[in-house]
Z-matrix of the N, CA and C atoms (Angstrom, degrees):
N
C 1 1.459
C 2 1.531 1 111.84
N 3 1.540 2 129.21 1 -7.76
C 4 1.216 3 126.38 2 177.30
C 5 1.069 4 112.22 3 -80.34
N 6 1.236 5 128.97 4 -38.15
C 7 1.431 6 107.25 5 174.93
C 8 1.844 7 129.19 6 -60.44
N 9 1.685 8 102.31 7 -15.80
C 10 1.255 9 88.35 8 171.96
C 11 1.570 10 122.87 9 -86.04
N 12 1.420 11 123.46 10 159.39
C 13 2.023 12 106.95 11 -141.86
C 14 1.578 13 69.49 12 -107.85
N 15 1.336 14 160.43 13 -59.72
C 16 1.407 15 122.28 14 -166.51
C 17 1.739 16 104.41 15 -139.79
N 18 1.506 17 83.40 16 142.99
C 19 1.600 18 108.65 17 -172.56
C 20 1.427 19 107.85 18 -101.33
N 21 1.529 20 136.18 19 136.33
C 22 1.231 21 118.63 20 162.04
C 23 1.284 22 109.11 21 -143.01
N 24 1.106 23 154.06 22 142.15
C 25 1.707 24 160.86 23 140.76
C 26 1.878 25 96.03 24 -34.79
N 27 1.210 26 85.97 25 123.41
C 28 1.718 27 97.08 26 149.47
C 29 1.755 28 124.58 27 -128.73
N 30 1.286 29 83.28 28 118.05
C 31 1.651 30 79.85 29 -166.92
C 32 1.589 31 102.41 30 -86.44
N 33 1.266 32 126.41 31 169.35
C 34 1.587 33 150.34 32 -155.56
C 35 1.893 34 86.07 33 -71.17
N 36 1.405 35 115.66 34 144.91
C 37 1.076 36 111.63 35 179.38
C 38 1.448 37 103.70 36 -92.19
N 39 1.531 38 139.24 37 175.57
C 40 1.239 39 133.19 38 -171.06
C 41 1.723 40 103.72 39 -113.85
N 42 1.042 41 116.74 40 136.34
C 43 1.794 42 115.82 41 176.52
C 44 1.494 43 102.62 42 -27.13
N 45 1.509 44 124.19 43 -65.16
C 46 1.029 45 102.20 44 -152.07
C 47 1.415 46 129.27 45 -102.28
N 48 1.380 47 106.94 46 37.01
C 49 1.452 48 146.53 47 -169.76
C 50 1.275 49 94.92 48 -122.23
N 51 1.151 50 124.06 49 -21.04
C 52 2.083 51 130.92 50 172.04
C 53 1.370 52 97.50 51 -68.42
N 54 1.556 53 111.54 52 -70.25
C 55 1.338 54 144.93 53 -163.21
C 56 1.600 55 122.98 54 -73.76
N 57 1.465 56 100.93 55 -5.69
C 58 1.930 57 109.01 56 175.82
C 59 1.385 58 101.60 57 -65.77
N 60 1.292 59 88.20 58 177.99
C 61 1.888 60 96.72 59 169.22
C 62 1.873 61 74.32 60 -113.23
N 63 1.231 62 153.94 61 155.62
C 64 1.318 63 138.43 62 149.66
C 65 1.553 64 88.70 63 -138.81
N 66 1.232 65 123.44 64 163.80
C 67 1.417 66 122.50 65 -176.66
C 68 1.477 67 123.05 66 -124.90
N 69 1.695 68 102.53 67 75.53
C 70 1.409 69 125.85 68 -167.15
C 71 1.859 70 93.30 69 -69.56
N 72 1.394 71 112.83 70 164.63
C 73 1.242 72 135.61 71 171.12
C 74 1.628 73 102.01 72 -82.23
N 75 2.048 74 97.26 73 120.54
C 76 1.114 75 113.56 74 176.26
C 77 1.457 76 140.35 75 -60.72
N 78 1.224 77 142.07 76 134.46
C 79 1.319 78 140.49 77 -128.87
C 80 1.505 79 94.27 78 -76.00
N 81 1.845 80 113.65 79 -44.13
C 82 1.216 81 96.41 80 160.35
C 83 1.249 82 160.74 81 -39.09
N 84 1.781 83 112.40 82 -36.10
C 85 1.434 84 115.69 83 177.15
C 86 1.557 85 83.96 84 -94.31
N 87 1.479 86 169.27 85 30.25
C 88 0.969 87 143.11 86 175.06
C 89 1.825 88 73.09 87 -103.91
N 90 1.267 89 121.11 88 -62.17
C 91 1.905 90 114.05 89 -168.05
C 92 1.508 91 104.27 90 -35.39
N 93 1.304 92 122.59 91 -65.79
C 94 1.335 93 132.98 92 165.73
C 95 1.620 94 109.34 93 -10.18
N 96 1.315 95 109.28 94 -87.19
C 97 1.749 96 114.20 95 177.18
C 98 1.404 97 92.74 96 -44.97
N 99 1.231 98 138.93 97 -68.13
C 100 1.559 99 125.68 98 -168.13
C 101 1.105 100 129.26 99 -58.55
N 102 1.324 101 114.49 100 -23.67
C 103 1.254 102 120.93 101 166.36
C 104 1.665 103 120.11 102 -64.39
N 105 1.561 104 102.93 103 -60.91
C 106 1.735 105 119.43 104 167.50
C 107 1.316 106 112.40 105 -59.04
N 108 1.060 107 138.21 106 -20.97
C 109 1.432 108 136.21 107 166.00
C 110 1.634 109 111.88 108 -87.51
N 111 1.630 110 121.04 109 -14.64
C 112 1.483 111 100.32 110 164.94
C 113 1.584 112 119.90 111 -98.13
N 114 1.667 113 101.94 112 7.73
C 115 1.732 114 132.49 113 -172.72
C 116 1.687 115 70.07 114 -79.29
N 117 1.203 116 137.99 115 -86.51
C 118 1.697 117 142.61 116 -125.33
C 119 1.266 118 72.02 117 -72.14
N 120 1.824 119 153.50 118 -76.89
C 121 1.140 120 141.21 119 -116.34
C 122 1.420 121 79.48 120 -82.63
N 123 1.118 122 146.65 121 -99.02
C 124 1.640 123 156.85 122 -153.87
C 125 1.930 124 81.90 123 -14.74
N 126 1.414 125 105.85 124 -84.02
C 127 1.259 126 118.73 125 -168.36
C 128 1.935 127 125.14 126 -23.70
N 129 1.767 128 77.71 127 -45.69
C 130 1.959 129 94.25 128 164.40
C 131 1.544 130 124.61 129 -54.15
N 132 1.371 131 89.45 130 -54.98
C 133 1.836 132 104.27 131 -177.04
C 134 1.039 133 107.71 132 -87.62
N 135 1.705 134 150.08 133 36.34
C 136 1.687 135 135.02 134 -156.91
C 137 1.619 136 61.09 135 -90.72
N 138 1.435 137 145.28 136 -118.71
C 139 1.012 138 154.99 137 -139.53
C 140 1.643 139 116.84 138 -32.73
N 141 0.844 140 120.32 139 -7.93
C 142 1.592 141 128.23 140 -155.19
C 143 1.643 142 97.57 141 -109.21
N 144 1.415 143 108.15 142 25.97
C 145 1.504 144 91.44 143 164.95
C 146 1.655 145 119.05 144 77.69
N 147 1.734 146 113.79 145 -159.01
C 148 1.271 147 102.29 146 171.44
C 149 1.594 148 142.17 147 -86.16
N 150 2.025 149 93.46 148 32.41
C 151 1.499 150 94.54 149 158.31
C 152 1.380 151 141.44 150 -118.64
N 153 1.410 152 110.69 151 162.68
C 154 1.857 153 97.29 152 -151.77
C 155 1.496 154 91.41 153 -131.59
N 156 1.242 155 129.51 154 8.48
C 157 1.155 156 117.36 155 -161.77
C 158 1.504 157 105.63 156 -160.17
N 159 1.507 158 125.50 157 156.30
C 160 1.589 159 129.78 158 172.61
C 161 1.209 160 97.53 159 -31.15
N 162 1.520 161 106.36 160 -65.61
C 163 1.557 162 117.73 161 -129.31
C 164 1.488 163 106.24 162 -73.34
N 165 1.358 164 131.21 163 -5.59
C 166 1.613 165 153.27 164 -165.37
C 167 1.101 166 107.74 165 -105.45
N 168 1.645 167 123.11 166 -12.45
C 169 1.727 168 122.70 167 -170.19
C 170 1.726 169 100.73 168 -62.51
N 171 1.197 170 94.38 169 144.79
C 172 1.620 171 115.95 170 171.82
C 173 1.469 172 105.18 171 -67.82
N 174 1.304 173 130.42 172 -170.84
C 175 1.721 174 126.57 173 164.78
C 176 1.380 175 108.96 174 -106.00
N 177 1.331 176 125.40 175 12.48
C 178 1.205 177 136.60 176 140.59
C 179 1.433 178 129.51 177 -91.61
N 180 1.332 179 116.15 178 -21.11
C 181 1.671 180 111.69 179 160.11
C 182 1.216 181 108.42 180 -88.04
N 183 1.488 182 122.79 181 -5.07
C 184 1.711 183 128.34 182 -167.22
C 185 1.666 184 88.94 183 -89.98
N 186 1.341 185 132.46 184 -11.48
C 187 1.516 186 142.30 185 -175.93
C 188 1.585 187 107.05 186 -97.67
N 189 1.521 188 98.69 187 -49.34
C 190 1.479 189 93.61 188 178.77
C 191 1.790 190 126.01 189 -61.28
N 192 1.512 191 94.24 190 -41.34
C 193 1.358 192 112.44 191 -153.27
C 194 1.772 193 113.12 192 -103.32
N 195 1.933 194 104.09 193 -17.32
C 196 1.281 195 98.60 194 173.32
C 197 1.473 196 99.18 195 -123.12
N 198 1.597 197 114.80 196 93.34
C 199 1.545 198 104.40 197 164.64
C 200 1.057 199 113.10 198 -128.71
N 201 1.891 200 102.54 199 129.28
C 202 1.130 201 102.79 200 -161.28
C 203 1.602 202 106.79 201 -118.93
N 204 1.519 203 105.11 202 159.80
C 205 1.656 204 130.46 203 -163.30
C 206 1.817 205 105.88 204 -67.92
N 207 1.246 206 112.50 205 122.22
C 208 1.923 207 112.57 206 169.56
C 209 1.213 208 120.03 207 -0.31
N 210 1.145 209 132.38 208 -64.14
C 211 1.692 210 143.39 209 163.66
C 212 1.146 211 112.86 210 -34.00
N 213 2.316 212 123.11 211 -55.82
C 214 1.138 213 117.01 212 -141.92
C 215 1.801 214 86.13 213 -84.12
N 216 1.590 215 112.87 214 -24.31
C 217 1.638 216 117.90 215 -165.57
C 218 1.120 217 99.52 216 -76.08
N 219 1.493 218 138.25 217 -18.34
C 220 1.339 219 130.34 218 178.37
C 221 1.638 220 115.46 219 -79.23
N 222 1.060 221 98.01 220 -32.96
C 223 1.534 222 116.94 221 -171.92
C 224 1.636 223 97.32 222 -57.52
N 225 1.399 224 119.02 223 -59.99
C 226 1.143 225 157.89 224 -163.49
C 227 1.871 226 99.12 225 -63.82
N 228 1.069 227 101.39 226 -79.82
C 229 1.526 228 98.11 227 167.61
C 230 1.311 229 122.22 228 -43.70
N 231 1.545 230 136.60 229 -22.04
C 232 1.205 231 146.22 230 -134.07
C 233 1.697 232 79.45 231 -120.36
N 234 1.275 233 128.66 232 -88.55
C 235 1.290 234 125.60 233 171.14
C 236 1.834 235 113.43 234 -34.71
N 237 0.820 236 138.50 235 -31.45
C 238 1.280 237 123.13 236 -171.26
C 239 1.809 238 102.94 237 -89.77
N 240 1.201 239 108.47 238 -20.49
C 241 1.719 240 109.46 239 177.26
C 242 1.012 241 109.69 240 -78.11
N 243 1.444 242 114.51 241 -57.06
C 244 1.432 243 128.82 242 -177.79
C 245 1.636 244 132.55 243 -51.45
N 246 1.709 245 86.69 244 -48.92
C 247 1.566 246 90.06 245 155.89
C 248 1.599 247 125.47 246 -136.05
N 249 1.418 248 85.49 247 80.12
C 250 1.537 249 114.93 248 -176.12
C 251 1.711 250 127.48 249 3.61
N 252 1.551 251 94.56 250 46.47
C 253 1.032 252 96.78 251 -173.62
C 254 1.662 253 122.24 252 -83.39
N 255 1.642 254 121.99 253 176.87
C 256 1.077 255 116.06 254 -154.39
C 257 2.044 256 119.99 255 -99.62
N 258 1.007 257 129.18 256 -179.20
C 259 1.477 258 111.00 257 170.68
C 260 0.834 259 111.58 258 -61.40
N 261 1.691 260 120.57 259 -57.41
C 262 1.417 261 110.09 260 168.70
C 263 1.024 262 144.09 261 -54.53
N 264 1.821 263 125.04 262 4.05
C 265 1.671 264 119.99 263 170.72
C 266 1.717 265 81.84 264 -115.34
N 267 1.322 266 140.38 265 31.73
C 268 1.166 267 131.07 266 163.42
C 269 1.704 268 95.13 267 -95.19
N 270 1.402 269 121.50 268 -52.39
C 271 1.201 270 107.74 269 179.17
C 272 1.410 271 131.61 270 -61.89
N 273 1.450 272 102.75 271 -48.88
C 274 1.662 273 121.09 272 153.78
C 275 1.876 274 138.11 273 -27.35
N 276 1.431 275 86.57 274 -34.38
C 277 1.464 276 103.65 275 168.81
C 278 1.293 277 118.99 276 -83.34
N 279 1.447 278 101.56 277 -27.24
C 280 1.873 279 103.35 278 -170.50
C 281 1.651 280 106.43 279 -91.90
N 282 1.322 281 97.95 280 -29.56
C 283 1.843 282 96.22 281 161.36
C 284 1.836 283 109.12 282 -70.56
N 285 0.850 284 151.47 283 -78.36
C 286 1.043 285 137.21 284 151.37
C 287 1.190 286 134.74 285 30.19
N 288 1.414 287 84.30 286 -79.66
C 289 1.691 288 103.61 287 178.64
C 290 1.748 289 117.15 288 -90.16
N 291 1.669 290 113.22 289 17.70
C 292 1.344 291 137.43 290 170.10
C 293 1.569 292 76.12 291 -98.64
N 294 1.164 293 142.51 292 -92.79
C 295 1.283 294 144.43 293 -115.46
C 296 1.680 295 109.65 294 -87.32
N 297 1.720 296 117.45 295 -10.30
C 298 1.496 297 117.94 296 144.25
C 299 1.169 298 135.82 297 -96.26
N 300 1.767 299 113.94 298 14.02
C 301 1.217 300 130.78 299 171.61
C 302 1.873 301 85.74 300 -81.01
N 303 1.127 302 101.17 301 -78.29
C 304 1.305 303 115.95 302 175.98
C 305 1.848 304 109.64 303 -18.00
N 306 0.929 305 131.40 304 -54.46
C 307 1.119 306 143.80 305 175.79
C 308 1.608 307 115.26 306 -72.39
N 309 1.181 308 104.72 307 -27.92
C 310 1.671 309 97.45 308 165.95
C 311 1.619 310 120.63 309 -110.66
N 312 1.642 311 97.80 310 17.29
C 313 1.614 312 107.86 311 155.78
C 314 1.581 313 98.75 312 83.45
N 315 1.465 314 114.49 313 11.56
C 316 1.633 315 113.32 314 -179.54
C 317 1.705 316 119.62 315 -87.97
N 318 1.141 317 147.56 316 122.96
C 319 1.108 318 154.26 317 151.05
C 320 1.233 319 122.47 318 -21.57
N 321 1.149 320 118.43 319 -58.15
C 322 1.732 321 117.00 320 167.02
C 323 1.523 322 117.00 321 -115.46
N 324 1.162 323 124.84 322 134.92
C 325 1.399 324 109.58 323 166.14
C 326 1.698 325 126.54 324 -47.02
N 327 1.337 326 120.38 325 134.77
C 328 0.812 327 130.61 326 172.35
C 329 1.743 328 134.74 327 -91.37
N 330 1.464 329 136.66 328 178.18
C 331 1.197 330 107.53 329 -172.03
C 332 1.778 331 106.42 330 -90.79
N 333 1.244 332 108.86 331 -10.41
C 334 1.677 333 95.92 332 162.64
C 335 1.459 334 130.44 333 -63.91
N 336 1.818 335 105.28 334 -33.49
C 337 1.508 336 132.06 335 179.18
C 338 1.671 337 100.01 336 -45.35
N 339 1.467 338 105.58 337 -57.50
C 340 1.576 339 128.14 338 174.94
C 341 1.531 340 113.05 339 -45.92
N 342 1.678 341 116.61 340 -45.02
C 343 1.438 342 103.99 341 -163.14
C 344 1.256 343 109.07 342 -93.89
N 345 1.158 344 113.29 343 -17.54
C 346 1.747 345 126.85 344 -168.64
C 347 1.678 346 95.23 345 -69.34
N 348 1.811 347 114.94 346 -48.04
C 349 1.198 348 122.71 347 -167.99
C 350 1.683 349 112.78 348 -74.61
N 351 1.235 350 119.92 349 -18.49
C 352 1.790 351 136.22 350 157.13
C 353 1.043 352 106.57 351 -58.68
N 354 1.146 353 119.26 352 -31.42
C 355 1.889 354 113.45 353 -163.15
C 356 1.660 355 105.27 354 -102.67
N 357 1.538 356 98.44 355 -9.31
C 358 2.149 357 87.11 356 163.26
C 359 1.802 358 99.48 357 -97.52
N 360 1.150 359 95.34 358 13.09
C 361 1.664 360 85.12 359 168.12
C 362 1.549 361 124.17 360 -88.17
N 363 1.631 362 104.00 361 28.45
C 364 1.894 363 113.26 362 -157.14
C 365 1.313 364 94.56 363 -60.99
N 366 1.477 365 140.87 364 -38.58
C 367 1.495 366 119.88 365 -169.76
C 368 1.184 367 122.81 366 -70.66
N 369 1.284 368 126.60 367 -8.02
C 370 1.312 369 134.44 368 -167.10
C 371 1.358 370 112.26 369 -102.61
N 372 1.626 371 114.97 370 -4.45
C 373 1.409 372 116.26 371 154.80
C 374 1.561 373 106.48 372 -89.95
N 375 1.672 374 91.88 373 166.14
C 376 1.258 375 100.50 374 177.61
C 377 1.293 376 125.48 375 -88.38
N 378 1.443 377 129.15 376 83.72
C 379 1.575 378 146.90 377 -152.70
C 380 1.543 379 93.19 378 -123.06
N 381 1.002 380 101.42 379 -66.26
C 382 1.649 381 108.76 380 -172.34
C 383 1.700 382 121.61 381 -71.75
């Protein structure tokens, strides 16, 4: 299961969570951010050869491109002890959490970028 970069539970939706009017963010501006966030990744890697995307970084563009601030490495260390996770969802997480920085138009990952990207790591705790 480590190699896949995010895991999440979806639980059963409820009728009247079918039936709201609730006023989620339109599919359009969500394409938009996805779109402009695979504009910055292309834009990142034009030089880098044959990669175009987070999820393709080497562990040397995973150095260049995800470095993260005291807080985000603590966070980071803290989740990978805690829930014994592996090298490979250590790297996995930090691309991740590059690629919703990316999506919220931020320059460096931040330490929310970090926790949001821990928490699609649900299979790799022990839940199941």
């Amino acid at each position: 299961m480590d190699r896949i970069d995010i895991h999440v539970e979806v639980p059963a939706m409820e009728l009247k969570d079918l039936t709201g009017n609730s006023a989620e963010e339109p599919s359009g501006s969500i394409r938009e951010r996805v779109t402009h966030a695979r504009f910055i990744q292309l834009k990142r890697f034009g030089e880098e050869g044959k990669v175009t995307c987070n999820a393709r970084m080497t562990t040397r563009l995973l150095r260049k491109y995800c470095v993260l601030d005291a807080d985000s490495m603590e966070l980071l260390k803290q989740a990978i002890t805690n829930l014994n996770l592996s090298a490979r969802a250590y790297d996995r997480i930090q691309k991740v959490a590059r690629t919703i920085a990316d999506l919220a138009g931020a320059r460096r990952i931040q330490v929310d970028h970090l926790a949001e990207a821990v928490q699609y790591r649900a299979l790799d705790r022990s839940l199941w």
